[in-house]
Structure formats: C-alpha cells, structure tokens
C-alpha positions in Angstrom: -18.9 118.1 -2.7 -19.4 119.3 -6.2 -22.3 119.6 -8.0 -23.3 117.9 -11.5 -22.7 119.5 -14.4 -26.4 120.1 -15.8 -25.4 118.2 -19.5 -28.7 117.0 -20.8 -29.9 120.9 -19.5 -27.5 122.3 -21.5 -27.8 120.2 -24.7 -31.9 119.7 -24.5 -32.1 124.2 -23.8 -29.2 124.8 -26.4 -31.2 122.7 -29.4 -35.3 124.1 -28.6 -34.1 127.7 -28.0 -30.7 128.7 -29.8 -31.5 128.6 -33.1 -35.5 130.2 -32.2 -33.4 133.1 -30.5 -31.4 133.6 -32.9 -33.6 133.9 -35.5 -35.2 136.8 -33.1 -31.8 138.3 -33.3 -31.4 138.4 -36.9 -34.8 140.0 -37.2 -34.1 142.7 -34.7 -30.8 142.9 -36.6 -32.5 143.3 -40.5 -35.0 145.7 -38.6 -32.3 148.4 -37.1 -29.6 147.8 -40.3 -31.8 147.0 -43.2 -29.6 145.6 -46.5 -31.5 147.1 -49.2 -34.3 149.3 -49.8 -37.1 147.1 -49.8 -36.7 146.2 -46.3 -37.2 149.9 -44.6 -37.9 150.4 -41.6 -41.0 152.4 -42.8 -42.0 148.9 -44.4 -41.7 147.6 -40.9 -44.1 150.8 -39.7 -46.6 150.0 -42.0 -47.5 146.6 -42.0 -49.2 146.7 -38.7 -49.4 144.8 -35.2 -50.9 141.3 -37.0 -48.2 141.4 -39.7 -45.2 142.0 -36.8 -46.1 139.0 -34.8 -46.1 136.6 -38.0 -43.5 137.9 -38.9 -41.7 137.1 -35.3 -42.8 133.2 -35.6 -41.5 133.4 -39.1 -37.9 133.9 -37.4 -38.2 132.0 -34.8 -39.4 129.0 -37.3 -36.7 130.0 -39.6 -33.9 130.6 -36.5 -35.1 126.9 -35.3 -34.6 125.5 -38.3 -31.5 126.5 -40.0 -30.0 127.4 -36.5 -31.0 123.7 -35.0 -27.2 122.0 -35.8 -25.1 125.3 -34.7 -26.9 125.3 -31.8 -26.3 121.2 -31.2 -22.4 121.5 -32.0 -22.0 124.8 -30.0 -24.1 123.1 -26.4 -21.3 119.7 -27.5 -18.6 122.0 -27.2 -19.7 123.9 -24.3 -20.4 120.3 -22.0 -17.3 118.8 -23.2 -15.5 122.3 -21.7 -18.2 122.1 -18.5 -18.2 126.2 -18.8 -19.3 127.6 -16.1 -20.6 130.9 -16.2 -18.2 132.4 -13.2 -16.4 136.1 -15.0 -17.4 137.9 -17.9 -14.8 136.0 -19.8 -17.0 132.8 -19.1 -19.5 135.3 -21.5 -16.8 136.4 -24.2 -15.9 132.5 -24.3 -19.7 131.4 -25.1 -19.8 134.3 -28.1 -16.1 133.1 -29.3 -17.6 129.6 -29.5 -21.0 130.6 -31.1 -19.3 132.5 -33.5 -16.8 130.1 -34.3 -19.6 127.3 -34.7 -22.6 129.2 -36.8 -19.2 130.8 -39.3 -18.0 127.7 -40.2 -21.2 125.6 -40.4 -22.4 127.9 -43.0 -19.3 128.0 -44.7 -19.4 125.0 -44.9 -23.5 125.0 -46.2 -23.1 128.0 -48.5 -19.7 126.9 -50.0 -21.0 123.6 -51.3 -24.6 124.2 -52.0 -23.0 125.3 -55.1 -19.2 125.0 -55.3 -18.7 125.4 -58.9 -19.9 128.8 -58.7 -16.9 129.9 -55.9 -14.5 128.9 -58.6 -15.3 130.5 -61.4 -16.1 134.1 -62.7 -15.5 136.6 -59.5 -14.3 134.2 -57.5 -12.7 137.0 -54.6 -16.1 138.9 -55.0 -17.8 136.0 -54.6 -16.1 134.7 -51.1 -15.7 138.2 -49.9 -19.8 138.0 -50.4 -20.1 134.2 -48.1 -17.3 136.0 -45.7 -19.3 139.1 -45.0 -22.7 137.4 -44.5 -21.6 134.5 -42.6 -20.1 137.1 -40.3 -23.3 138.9 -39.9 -24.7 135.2 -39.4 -21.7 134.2 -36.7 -22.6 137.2 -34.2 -26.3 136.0 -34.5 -24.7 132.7 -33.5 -22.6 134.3 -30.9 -24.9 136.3 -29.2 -27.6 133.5 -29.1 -25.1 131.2 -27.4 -24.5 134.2 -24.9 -27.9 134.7 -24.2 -28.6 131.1 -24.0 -26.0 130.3 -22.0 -27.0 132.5 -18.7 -30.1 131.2 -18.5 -29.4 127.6 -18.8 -25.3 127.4 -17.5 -24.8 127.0 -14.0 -23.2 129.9 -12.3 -20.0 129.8 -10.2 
C-alpha cells in the first residue's frame, strides 16, 4: 500500500517558508559577494548585533513577500510531478524547477514594470542587466526550493 502524497504539506510549507528562506539566501549572498562599495562587508562589521538581526527580518519580510508567488507556482509544479525526494537527482530537479520558476516570474515582473524602457536607448545593455540579476535572483529561487524541499518532501 502506498502512502499519500503530502499535497496541502507541500503547498501550505512551500508558500510560509520559500520566499522567507530565500530572502535569507540573498542576504547571505549580498553579504559574501557585495555589488558595490557601499555594501562592504566592513559595513556589515560595524553595524552591530541589533542592526544584524533587523536586518535578517528585513529579508525574511522582503524574501516573503516578493518570493510568495515563485514559491506558490514552484510547490504547484512540484505536487503535480509528486517528487519524491529518493537520489540526488530528485535535488538537482527541485533547483532546475526553482530556477526555472523565480527567472521567469521576474522576467516577467521586471520586463513590464516598465517596458518602454527595454526598447529603447541600450536596449542589449539593458536586457543583459534583467538577465544577469534575475539569474542571481533564480539560484536564490533554486536553492530555496532545494532547501525547502527536504524538509517538507517525503523521502523514498
């Protein structure tokens, strides 16, 4: 006799903690590979214990929020496949779809928030731009699904 395959689990985990978890993982990411000068990681030094834990709900608020429908689409595909976590494949699959999922959603966002801009002045610096940081923004996506996905997915 087979067992169920834990849907509302999956679905109900994926939405409260993929996006908060992946905010995490951007901020850890920004942290160890800062984009500019003013985020330092002697910035990070110096603003103290207090300053590093508000900072931590700010992502997770932030991951929560903007990471609330990747997470949702990603957990839909994942129950309509009824992946089960049994080889590291099972893994690479969860990262391809999390990827796959947070790239094209905010492709999607960024691309018409203001599409008159992407075809105008620039226009293959300015996709090259939206390609490079939605990439950073799909292994976020990835790895959160990853991480997500062996705690909630049912094993073997």
């Amino acid at each position: 006799m087979t067992a169920k395959y834990p849907t509302g689990k999956v679905l109900t985990c994926y939405a409260l903690f993929g996006g908060g978890i992946g905010g995490l993982i951007h901020l850890i990411g920004v942290m160890l590979f800062p984009m500019n000068e003013t985020i330092s990681r002697h910035s990070w030094q110096q603003g103290g214990l207090n300053n590093f834990f508000l900072t931590m709900l700010a992502a997770i608020a932030f991951g929560t929020l903007f990471g609330f429908i990747p997470s949702i689409v990603t957990s839909i595909i994942i129950v309509l496949r009824k992946i089960v976590l049994s080889s590291v494949w099972q893994y690479f699959r969860l990262f391809v779809i999390g990827c796959f999922v947070t790239f094209f959603i905010f492709v999607f966002v960024i691309a018409f928030h203001d599409i008159n801009r992407l075809f105008t002045s620039n226009t293959l610096v300015t996709w090259l731009g939206i390609l490079v940081f939605n990439g950073r923004l799909a292994i976020v996506g990835g790895l959160s699904s990853v991480i997500v996905g062996k705690l909630v997915l049912p094993k073997s």
